[in-house]
KOLDREN-574678 format. One line per 2 residues: number of its first residue (from 1); their letters; for each residue z, y, x of C-alpha. Coordinates in nm, 4 decimals. Each point is the difference from the previous one (the first is absolute). Example, Ala and Ser with C-alpha at 12.3 -4.5 7.8 and 13.67 -1.06 7.14 Angstrom:
2
1	AS	0.7800/-0.4500/1.2300 | -0.0660/0.3440/0.1370 $
***
This chain:
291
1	XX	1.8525/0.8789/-0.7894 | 0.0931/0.2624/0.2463 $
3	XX	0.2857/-0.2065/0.1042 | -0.2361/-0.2559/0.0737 $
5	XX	-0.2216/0.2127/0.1229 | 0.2634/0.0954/0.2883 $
7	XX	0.2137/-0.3258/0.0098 | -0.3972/-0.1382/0.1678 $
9	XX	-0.0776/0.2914/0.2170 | 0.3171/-0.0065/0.1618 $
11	XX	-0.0437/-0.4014/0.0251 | -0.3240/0.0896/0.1926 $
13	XX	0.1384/0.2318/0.2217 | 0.2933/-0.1559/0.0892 $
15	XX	-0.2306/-0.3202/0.1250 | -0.2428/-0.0457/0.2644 $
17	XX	-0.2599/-0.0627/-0.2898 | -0.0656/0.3641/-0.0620 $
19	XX	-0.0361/0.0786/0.4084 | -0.1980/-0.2993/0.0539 $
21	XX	-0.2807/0.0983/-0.2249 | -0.0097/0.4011/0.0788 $
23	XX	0.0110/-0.1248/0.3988 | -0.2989/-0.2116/-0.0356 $
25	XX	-0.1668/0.2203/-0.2645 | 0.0180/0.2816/0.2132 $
27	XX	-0.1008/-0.1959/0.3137 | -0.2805/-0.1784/-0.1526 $
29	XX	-0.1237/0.2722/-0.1435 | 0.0255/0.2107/0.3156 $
31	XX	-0.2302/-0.2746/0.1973 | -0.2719/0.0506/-0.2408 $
33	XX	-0.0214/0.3282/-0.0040 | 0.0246/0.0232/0.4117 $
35	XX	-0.2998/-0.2560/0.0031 | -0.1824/0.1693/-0.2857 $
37	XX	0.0651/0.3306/-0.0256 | 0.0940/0.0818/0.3502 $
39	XX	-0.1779/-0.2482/0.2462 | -0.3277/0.0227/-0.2234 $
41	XX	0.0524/0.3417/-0.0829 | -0.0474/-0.0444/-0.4067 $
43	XX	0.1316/0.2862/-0.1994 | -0.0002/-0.2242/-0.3475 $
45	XX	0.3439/-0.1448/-0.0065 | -0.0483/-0.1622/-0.3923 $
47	XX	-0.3278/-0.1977/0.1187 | 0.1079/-0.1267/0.3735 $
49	XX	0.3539/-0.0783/-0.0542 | 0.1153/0.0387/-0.3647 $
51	XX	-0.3209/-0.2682/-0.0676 | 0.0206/-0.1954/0.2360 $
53	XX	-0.0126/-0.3723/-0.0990 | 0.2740/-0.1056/0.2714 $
55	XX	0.1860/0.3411/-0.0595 | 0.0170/-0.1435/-0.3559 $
57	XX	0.1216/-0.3605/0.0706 | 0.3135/0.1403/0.1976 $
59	XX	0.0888/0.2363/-0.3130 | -0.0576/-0.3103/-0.2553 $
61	XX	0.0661/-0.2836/0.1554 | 0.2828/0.1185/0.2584 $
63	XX	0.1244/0.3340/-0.1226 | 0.0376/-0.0552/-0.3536 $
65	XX	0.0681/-0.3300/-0.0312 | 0.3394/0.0775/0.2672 $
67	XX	0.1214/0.2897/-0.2597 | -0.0390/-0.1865/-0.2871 $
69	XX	0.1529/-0.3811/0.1219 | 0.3339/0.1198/-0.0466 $
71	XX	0.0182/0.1492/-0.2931 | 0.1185/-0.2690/-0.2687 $
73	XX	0.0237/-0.2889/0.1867 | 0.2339/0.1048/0.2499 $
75	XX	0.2329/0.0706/-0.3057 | -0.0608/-0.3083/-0.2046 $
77	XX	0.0429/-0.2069/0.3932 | 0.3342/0.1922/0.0446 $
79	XX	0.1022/-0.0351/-0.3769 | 0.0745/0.3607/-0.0438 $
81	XX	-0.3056/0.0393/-0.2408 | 0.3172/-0.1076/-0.2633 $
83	XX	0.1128/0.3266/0.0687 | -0.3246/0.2028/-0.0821 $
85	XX	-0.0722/-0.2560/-0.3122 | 0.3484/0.0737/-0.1227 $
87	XX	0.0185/0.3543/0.0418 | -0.0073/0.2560/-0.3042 $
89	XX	-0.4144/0.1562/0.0165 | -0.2577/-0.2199/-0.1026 $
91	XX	-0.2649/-0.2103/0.2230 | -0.2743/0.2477/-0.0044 $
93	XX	0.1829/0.2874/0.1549 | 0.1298/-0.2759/0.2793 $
95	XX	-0.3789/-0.1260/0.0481 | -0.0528/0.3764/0.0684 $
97	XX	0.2245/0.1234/0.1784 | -0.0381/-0.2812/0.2636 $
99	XX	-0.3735/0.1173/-0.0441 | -0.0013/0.3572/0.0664 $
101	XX	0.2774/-0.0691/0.3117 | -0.2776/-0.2057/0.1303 $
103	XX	-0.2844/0.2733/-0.0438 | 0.2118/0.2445/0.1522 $
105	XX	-0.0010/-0.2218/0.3241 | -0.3245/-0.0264/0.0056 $
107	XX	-0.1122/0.3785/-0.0779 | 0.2652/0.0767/0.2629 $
109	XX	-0.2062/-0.2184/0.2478 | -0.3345/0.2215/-0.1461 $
111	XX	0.1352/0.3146/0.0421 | 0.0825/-0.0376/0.3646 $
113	XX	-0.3582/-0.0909/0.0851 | -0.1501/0.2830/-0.1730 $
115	XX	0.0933/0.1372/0.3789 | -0.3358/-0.1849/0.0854 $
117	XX	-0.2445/0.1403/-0.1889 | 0.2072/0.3626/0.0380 $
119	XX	-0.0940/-0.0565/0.3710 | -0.3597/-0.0338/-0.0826 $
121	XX	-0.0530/0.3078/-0.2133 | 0.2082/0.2722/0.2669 $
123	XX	-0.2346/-0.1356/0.3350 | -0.3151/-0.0801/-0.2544 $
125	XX	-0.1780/-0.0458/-0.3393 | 0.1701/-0.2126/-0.2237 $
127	XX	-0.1769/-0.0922/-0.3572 | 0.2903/0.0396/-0.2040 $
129	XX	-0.1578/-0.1178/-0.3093 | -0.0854/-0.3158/0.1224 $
131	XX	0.3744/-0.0115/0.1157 | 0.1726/0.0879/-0.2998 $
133	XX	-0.2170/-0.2738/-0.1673 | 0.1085/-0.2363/0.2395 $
135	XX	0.3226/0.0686/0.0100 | -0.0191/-0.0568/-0.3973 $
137	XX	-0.1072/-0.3085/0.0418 | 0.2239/-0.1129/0.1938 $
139	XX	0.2769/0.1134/-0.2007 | -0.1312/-0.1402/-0.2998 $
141	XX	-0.0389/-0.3563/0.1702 | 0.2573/-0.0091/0.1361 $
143	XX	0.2130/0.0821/-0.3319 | -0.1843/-0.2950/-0.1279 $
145	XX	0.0605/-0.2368/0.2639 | 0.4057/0.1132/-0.0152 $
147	XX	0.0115/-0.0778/-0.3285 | -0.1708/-0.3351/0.0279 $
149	XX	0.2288/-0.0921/0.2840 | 0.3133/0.1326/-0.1872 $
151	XX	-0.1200/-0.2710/-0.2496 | -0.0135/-0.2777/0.2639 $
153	XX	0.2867/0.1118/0.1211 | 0.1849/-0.0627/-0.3077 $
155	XX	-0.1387/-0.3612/-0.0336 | 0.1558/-0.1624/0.2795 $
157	XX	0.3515/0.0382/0.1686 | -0.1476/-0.0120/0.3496 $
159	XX	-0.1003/0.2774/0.1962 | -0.2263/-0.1520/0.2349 $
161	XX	-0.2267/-0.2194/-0.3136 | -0.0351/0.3641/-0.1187 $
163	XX	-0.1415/0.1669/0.2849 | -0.2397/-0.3031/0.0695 $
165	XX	-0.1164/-0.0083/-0.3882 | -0.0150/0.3722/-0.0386 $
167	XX	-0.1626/0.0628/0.3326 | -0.2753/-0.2985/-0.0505 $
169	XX	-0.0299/0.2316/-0.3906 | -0.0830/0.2760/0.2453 $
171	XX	-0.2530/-0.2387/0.2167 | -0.1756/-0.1485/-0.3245 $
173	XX	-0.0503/0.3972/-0.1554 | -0.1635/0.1634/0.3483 $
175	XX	-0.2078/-0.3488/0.0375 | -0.0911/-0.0385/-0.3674 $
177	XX	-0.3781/0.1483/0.0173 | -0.0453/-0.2953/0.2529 $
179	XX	0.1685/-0.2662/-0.2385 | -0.1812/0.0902/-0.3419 $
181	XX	-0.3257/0.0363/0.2484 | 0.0776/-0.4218/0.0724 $
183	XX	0.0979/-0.0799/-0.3689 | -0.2655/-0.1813/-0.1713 $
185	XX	-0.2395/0.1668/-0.2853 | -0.0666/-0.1358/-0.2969 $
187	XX	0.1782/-0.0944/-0.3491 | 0.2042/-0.3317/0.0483 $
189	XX	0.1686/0.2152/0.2904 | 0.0948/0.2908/-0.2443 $
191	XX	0.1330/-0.2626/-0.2474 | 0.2066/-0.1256/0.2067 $
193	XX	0.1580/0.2892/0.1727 | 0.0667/0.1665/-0.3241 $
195	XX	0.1473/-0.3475/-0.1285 | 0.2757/0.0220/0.2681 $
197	XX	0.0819/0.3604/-0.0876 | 0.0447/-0.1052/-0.3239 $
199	XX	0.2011/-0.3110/0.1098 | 0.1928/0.2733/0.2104 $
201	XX	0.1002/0.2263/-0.2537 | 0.1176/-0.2822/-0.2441 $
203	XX	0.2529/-0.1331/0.2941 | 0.1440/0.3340/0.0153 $
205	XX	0.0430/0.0609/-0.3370 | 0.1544/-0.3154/0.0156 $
207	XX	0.2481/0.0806/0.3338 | 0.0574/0.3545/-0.2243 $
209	XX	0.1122/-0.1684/-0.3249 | 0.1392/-0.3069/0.1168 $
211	XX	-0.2248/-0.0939/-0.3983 | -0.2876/-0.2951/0.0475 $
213	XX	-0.0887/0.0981/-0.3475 | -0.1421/0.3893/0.1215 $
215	XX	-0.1303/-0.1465/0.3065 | -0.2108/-0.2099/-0.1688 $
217	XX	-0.1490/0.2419/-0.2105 | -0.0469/0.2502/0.2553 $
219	XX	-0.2206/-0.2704/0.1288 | -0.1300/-0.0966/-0.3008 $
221	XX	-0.1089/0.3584/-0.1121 | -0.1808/0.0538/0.4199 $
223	XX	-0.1917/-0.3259/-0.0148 | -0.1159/0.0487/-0.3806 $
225	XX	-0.1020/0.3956/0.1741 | -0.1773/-0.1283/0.2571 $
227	XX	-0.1713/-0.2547/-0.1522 | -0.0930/0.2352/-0.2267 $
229	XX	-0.1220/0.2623/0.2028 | -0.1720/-0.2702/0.2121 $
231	XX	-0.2374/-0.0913/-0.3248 | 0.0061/0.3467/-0.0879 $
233	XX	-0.1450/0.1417/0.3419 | -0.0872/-0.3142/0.2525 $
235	XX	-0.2426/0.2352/0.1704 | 0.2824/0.2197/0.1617 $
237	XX	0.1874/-0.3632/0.1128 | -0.2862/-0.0193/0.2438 $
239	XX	0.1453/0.2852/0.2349 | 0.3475/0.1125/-0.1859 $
241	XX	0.2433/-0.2097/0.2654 | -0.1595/0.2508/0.2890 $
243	XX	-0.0484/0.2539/-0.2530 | 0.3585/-0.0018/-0.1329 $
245	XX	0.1639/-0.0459/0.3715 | -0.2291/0.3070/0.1324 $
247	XX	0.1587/0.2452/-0.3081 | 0.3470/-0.1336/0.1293 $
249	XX	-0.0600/0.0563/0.3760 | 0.2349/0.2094/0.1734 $
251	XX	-0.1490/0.0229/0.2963 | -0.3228/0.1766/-0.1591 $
253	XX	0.1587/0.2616/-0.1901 | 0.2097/0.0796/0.3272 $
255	XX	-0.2948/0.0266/0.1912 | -0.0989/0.2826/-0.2283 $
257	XX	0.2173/0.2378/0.0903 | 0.0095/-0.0895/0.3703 $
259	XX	-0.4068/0.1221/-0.0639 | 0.1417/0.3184/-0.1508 $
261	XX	-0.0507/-0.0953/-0.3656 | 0.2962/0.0441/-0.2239 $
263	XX	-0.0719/-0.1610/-0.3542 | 0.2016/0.0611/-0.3273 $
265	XX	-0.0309/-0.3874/-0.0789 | 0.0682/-0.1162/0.3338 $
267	XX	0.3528/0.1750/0.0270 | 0.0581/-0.1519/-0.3931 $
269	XX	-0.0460/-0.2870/0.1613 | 0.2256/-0.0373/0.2594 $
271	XX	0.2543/0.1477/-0.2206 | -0.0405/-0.2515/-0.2791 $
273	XX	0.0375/-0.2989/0.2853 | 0.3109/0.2102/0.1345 $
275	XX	0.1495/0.0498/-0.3734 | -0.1150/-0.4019/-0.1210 $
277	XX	0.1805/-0.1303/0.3519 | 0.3055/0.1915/-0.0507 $
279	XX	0.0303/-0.0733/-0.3864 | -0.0293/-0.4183/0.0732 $
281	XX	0.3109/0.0926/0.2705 | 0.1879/0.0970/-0.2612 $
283	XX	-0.1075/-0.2954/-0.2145 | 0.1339/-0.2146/0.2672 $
285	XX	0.3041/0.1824/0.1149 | 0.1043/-0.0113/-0.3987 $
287	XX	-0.0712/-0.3694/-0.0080 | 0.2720/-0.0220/0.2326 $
289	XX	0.1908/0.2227/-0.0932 | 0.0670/-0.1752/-0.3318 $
291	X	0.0159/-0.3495/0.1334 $
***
């Protein structure tokens, strides 16, 4: 893995990916704080900058997304993923190395504006709880949307579909307290949404097997569960599709933490979604591999 693990790094540095993303990180991040922090004359650098909701878009729908594009796709474009596939350490350990080279970009893009808030507390008051908390929320997100985008990276052989899906992923998370406040209430709604999930995870059982047989009774056992659970408890069908999508939103239990709350289940959470994204990467990178 450490081979990996350096074989990626260097492949960042040596590129104008790497400089690209700690130029505008930087920048961006600089304008922010010079309206916000400077102009304005705020001294919280976690709830003017850190949190805010155009602040975000550039980290998940520019910054990320032009980290992560390159990352499998490039190789399976170029045909040199043969060479990774047929090397001697096993897919996991290549799905992480790639991984942590990425995080290491993007904490090396963090730790140079830590300057900003550094600034702050030598001419003024900085809350440095409320700091800390943001900053862990942003590193926790931000592992999670890496991860994700490592995924979609590794699901198409070209660069630029990978940055577009992974940074409208980004859009749809920071937006998605607007979209479940649109969806409709009510139980034929709920049915339906959990039908397709169920109608999801059956066609990638079946992409992961290649076997109609355990695709069919993946969705064979999810309908005969929901159906059941819809006789079973038809009262919580009434509000479980906003329930459900509110319990998965990102965007709220990042918004904790920018507010200065740091809670045990919220940073399970976004390490489960980091873990479950990086485990179906190395479903799909051993699909291939074995092909």
């Amino acid at each position: 893995m450490l081979a990996i693990y350096k074989r990626e790094l260097k492949s960042y540095m040596t590129s104008m990916q790497a400089y690209i993303y700690l130029a505008l990180f930087v920048c961006v991040t600089g304008v922010f704080f010079a309206i916000a922090n400077i102009a304005y004359g705020y001294n919280d650098f976690a709830s003017y900058v850190l949190s805010n909701f155009y602040y975000m878009i550039f980290i998940y729908a520019i910054a990320i997304p032009i980290l992560t594009m390159r990352m499998f796709s490039e190789e399976k474009k170029q045909r040199t993923d043969q060479l990774l596939l047929t090397a001697p350490v096993s897919v996991w350990k290549i799905v992480l190395g790639k991984y942590l080279a990425c995080v290491t970009v993007f904490f090396a893009g963090l730790m140079l504006i830590t300057v900003f808030p550094v600034i702050i507390a030598v001419n003024g008051s900085l809350p440095v709880a409320n700091t800390i908390s943001g900053y862990l929320g942003i590193i926790l997100f931000s592992l999670c949307m890496i991860a994700v985008g490592t995924l979609i990276s590794s699901l198409t052989e070209e660069p630029v579909i990978a940055v577009i899906v992974t940074a409208v992923f980004g859009l749809l998370t920071l937006f998605s307290k607007l979209i479940v406040s649109l969806l409709p209430e009510g139980k034929i709604p709920t049915l339906i949404f959990f039908s397709l999930v169920v109608i999801g995870i059956a066609v990638l059982f079946y992409f992961d097997t290649k076997k109609i047989q355990i695709s069919v009774g993946a969705f064979v056992a999810g309908a005969g569960l929901l159906t059941g659970l819809y006789f079973w408890k038809q009262e919580w069908f009434t509000y479980g599709l906003t329930t459900t999508l509110n319990w998965l939103s990102i965007e709220k239990r990042y918004e904790e933490f920018l507010n200065g709350i740091v809670n045990l289940s919220t940073v399970v959470f976004f390490l489960s979604v980091t873990c479950v994204a990086l485990f179906i990467t190395t479903q799909v990178i051993e699909n291939r591999r074995w092909r």
